[in-house]
N, C-alpha and C positions, 0 to 999 in steps of 0.2 A: 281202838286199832287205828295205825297209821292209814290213809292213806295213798295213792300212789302221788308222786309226785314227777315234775320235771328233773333232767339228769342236772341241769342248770343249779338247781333251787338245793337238789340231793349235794354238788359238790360246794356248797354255802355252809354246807357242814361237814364235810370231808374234803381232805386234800383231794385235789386233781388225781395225784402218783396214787392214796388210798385205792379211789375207785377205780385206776386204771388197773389197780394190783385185783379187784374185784372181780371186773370186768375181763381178764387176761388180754388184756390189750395195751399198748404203753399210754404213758401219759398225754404226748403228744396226737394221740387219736382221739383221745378226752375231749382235748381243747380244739379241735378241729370239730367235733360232733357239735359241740356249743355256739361255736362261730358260725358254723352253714347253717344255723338257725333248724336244725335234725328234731326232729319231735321224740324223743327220746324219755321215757318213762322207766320211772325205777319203783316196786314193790314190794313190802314185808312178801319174804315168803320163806317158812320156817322148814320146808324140803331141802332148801341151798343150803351148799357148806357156810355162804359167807351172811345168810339171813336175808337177802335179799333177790329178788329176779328184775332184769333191763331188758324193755323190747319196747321195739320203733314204731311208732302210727304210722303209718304209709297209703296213699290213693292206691287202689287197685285197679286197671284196664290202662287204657291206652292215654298217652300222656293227653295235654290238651295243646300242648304244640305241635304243629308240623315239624316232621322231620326231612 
């Protein structure tokens, strides 16, 4: 079994427009997710239409900068 990988590493084997068509978001958000350096995770998941599920590592509580 695969598995999970960076959205990064995931579009090394699919087009950018693929996984954007995956993801229902366009292309251009793809490559934006990549770029802000997003911790962005993609996983076998044989429930999904398209075989796989995408969700973001994220800190939880309050940021560490002042606002």
């Amino acid at each position: 079994m695969q598995s999970d990988q960076t959205l990064k590493e995931f579009v090394k084997q699919h087009s950018q427009f693929t996984v954007a068509a995956m993801m229902g978001i366009t292309q251009g958000a793809v490559s934006q997710m990549i770029r802000s350096g997003r911790d962005v995770r993609v996983a076998p998941d044989s429930e999904s239409s398209n075989g796989y599920k995408f969700y973001e590592i994220r800190p939880l509580g309050k940021s560490s900068e002042a606002a």
